[in-house]
N, C-alpha and C positions, 0 to 999 in steps of 0.2 A: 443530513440530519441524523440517516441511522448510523452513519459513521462514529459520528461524535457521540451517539449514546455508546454504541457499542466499544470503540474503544474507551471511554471511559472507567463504563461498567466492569472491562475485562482488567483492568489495571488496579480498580479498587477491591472489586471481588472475586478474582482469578490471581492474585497475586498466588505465587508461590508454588503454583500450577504450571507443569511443563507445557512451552508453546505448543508441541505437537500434537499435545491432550487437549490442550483449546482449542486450536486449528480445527482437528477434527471430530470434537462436538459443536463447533458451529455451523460445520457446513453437513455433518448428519444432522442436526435441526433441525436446518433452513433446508434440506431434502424433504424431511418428513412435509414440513408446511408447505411446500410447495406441489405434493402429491395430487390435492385434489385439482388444483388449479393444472397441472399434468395429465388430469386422467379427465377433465373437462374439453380440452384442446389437440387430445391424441388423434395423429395423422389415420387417414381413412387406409389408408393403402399400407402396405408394411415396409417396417424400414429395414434397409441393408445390413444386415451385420456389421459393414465395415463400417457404415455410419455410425452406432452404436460405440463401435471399437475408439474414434475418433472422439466423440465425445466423452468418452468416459476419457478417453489420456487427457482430454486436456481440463475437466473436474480433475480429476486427482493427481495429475503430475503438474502443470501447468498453475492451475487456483489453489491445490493444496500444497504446494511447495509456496507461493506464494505468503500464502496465511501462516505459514509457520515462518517463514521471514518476519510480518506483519507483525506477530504475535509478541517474535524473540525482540523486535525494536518494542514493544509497547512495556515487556518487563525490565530492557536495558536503558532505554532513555527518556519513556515516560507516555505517556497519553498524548500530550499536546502534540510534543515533535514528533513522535509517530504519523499521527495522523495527516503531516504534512507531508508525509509522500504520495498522500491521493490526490494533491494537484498535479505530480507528472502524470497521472492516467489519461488525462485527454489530450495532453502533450502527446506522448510516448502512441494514442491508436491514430490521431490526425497525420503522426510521420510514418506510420506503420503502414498507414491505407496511404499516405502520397510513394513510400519505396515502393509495396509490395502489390499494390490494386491499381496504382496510375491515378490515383484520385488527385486531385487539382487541390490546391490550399491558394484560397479566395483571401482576399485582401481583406474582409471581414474577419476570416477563421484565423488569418494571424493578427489583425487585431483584438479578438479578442483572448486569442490564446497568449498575449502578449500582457492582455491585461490581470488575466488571469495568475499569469508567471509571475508579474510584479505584484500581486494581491499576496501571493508565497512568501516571494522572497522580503516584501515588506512587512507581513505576521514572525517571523524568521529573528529580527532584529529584535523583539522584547522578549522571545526564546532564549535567545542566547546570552542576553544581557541578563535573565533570570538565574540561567545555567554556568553561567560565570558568575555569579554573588554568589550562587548554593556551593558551588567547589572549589572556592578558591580564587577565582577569577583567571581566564586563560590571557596568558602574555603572547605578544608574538614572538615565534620561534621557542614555544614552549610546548612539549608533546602532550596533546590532547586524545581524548578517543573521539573519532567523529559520528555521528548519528549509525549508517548504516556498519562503519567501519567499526565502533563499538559493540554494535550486536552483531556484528561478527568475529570479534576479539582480536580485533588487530589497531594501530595506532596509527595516525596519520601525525605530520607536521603542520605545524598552523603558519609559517615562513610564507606561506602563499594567500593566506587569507586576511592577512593586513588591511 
């Protein structure tokens, strides 16, 4: 749900505002609000430094490189399609923890990650049938910009997406 406000929000009234200035007033914000609920739950014992070192890389290299990716697709190709890269997020940590943790993916978890995927790729189809009337309409084997390939300024071929 906060997704959908927030990218919304950022598209209609961050327009024109550089990603990396958005990026990072939402996640100094969402720091700020987050403080007391922080200062409610702080560990008894002290934490490592390197602990410390570790979290902060992956807030700011990690989730803030991220948001500015996020940001740059929400000014290049819109709210909508933006926001449908947040169905690879439970894809992308369910294969993460089966590489990297030995975690097991249950006949359940690809089922439903299955359902999940085609719930995407089937909102996907009135996207693009949108974004094809707005520009012109893409032909096959006609050079398009693709979602993420657009916000990052490079072009793909559509020969493969027939």
């Amino acid at each position: 749900m906060f997704y959908g406000f927030a990218v919304n929000y950022s598209k209609r009234r961050l327009a024109g505002i550089r990603p990396l200035v958005v990026a990072f007033g939402s996640q100094f914000f969402a720091s700020i609000v987050l403080i007391p609920l922080a200062l409610l739950s702080w560990p008894r014992h002290s934490v490592m430094p390197l602990t410390w070192l570790c979290v902060a890389a992956l807030g700011m290299l990690c989730t803030g490189f991220a948001y500015v990716l996020f940001f740059r697709l929400v000014e290049h190709v819109g709210a909508a399609y933006a926001a449908s890269v947040t169905f690879l997020i439970p894809l992308f940590g369910v294969a993460w923890g089966a590489l990297f943790l030995d975690e097991k993916i249950t006949p359940r978890i690809r089922d439903c990650g299955g359902g999940t995927e085609g719930a995407a790729a089937g909102s996907y189809g009135p996207l693009r049938q949108r974004n094809n009337a707005l520009h012109g309409g893409a032909r096959v084997g006609k050079s398009i910009k693709s979602p993420v390939a657009g916000a990052l300024s490079t072009s793909c071929d559509t020969t493969a997406i027939a």
